[in-house]
DSSP file (Angstrom, degrees, kcal/mol; ACC not computed):
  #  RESIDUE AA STRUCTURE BP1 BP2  ACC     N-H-->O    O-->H-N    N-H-->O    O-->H-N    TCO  KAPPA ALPHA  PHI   PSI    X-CA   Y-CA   Z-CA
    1    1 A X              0   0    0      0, 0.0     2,-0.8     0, 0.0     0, 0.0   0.000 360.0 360.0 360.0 154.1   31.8   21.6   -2.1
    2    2 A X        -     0   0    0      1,-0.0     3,-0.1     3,-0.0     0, 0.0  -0.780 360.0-121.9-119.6 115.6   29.1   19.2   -1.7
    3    3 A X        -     0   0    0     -2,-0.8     2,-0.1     1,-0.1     3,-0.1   0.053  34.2-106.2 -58.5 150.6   28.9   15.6   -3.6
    4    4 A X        -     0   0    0      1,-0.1     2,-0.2     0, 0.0    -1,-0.1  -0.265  36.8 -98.9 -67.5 157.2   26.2   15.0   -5.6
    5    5 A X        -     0   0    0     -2,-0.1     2,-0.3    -3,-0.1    -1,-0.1  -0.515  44.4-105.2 -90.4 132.5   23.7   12.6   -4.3
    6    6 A X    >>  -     0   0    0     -2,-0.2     3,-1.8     1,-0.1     4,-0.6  -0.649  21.5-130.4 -68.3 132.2   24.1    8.7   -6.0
    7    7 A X  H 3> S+     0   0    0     -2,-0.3     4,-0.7     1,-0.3    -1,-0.1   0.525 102.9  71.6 -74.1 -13.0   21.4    8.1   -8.5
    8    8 A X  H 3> S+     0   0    0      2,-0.2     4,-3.0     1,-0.1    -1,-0.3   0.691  84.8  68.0 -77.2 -24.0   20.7    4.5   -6.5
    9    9 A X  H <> S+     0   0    0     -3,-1.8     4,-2.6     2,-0.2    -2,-0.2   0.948  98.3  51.3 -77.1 -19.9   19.0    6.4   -3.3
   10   10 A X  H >< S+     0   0    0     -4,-0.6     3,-0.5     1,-0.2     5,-0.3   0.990 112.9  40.9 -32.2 -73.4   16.3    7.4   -5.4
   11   11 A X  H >X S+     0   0    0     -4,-0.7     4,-1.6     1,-0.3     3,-0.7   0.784 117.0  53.0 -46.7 -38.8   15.9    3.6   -6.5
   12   12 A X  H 3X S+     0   0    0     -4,-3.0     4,-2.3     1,-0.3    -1,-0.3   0.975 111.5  45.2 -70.8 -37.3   16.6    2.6   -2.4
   13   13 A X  H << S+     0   0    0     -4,-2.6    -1,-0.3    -3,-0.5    -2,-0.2   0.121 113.4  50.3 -93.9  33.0   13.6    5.2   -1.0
   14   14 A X  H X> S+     0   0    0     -3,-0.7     4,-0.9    -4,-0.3     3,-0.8   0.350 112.4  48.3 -76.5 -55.1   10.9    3.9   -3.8
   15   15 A X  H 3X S+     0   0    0     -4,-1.6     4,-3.1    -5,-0.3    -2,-0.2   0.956 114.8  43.6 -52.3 -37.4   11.7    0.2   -2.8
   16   16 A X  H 3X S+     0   0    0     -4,-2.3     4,-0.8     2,-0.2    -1,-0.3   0.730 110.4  50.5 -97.6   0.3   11.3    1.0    0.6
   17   17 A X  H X> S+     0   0    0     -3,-0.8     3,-6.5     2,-0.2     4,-0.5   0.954 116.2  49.9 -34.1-106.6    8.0    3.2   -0.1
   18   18 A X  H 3X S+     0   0    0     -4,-0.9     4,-1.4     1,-0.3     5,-0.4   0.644 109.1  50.4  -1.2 -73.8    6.9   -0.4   -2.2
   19   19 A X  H 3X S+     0   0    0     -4,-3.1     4,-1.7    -5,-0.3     3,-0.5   0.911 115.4  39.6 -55.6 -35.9    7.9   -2.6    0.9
   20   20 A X  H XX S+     0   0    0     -3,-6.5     3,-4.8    -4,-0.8     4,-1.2   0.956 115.4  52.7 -64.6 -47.3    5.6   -0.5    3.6
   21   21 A X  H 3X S+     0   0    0     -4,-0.5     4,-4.3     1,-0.4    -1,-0.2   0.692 111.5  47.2 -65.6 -46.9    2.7    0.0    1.0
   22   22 A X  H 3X S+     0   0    0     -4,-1.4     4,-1.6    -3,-0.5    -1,-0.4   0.728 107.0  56.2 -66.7 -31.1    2.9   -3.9    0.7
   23   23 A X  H <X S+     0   0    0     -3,-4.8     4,-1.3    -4,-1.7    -2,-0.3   0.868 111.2  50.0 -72.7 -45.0    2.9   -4.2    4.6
   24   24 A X  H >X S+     0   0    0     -4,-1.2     4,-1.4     2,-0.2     3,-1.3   0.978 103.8  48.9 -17.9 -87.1   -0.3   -2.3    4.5
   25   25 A X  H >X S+     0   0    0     -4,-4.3     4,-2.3     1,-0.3     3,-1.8   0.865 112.9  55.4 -70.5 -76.2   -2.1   -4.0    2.2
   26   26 A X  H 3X S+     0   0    0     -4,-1.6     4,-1.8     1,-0.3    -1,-0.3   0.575 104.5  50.2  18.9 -72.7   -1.1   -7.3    4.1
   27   27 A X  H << S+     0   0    0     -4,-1.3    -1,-0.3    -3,-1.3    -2,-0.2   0.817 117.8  37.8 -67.1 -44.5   -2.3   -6.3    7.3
   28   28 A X  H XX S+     0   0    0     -3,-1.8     4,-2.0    -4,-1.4     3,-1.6   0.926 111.1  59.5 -45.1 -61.6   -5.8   -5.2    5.9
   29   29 A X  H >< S+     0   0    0     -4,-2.3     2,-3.1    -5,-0.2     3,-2.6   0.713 110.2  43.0 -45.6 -93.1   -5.9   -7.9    3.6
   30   30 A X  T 3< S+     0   0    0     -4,-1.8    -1,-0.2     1,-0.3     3,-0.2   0.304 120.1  40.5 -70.5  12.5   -5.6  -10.2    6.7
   31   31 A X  T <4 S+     0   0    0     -2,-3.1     2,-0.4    -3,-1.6    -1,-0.3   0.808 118.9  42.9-103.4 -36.6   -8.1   -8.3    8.9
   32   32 A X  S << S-     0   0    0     -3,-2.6    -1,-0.4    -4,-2.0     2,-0.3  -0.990  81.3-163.4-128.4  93.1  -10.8   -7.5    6.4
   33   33 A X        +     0   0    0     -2,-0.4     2,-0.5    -3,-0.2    -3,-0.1  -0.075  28.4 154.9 -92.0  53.5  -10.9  -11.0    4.4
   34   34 A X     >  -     0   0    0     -2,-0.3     4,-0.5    -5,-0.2    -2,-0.1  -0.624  40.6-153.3 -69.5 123.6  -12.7   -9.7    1.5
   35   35 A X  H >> S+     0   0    0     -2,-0.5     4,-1.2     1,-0.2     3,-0.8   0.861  96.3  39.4 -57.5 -44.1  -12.1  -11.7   -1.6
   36   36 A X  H 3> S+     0   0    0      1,-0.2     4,-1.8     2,-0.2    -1,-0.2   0.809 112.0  52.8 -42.6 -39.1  -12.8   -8.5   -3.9
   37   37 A X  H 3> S+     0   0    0      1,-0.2     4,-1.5     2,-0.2    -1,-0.2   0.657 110.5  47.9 -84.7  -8.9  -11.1   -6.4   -1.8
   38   38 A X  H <X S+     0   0    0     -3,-0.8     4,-0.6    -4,-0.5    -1,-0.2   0.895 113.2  52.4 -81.7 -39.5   -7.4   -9.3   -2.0
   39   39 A X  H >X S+     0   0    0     -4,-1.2     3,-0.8     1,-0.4     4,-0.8   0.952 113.0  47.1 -82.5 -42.3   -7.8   -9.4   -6.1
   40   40 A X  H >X S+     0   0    0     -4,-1.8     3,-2.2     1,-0.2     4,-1.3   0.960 108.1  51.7 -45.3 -61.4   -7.8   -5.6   -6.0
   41   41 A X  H 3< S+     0   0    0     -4,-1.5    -1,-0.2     1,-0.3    -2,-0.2   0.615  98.4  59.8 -90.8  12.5   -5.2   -5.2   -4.0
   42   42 A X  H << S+     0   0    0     -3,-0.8    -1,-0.3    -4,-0.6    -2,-0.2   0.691 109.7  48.7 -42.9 -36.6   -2.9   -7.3   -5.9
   43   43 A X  H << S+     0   0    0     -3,-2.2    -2,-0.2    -4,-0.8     2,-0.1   0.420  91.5  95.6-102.3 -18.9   -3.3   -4.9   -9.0
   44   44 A X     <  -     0   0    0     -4,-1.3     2,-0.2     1,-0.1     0, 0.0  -0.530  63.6-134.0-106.7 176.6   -2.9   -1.4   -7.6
   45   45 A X    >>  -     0   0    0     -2,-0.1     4,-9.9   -24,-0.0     3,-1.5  -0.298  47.9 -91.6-126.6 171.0   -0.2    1.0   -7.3
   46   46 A X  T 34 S+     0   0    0      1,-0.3   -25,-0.1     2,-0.2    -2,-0.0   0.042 125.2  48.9 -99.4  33.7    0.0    2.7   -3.8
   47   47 A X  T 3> S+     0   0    0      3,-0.1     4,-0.6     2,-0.0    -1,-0.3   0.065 118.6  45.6-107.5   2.9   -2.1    5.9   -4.2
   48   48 A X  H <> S+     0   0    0     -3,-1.5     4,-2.8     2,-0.1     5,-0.3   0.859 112.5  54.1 -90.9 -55.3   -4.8    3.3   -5.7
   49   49 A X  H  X S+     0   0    0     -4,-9.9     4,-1.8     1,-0.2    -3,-0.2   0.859 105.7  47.5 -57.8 -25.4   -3.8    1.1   -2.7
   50   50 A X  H  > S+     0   0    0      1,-0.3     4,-2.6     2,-0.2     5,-0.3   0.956 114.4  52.2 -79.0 -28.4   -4.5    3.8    0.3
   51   51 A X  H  X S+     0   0    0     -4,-0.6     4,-2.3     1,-0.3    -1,-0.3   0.953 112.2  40.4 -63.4 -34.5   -7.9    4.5   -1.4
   52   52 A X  H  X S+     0   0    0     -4,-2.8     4,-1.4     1,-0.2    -1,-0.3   0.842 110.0  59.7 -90.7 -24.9   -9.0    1.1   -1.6
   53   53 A X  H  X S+     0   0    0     -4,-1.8     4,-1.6    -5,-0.3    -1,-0.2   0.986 112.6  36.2 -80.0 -64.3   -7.7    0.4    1.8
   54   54 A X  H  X S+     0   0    0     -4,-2.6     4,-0.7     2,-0.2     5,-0.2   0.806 110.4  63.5 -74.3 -15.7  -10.1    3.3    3.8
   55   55 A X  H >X S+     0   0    0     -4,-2.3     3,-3.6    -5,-0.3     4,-2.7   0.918 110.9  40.9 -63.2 -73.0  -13.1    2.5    1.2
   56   56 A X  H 3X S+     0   0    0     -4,-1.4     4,-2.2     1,-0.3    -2,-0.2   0.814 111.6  53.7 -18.4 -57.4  -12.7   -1.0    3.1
   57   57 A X  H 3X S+     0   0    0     -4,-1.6     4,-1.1     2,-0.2    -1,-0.3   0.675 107.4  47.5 -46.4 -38.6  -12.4    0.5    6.1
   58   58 A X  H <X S+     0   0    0     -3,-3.6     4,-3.0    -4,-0.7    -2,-0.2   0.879 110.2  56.3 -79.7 -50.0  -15.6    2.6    5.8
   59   59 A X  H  X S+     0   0    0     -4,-2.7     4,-2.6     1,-0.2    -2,-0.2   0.765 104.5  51.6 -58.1 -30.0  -17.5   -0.6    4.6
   60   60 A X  H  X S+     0   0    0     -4,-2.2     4,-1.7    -5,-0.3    -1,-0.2   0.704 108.4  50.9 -64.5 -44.9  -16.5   -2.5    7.8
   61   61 A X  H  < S+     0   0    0     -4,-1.1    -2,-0.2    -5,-0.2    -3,-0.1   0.960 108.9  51.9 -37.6 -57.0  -17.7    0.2    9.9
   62   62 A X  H  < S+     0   0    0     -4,-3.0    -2,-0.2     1,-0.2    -3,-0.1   0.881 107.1  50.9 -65.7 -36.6  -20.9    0.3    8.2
   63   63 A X  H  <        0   0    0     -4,-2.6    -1,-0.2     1,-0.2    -2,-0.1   0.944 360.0 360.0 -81.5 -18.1  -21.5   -3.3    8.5
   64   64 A X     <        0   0    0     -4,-1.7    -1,-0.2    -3,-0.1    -2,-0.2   0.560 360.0 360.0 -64.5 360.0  -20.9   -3.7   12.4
């Protein structure tokens, strides 16, 4: 028979979701130094954060 799964590896693979999401926004933030675009991405949740990350991304094309 096959043990049940611990109700903490949920809780480990969200945190470690959280940490890349955070490594992201980081890495943008420090590429694309828009002030709007930092305040934002303090505040959002990580389907908020990938949008706001390729709207940046689009805007940066457009202006070079």
């Amino acid at each position: 028979m096959r043990g049940r799964r611990k109700p903490c590896a949920a809780t480990q693979q969200e945190e470690r979701k959280h940490a890349v999401s955070i490594k992201i926004a980081i890495k943008y933030r420090r590429r694309y130094n828009i002030s709007s675009m930092r305040q934002r991405l303090k505040t959002v949740s990580g389907s908020e954060l990938m949008r706001i990350i390729h709207t940046g991304l689009d805007k940066a094309l457009v202006r070079s």
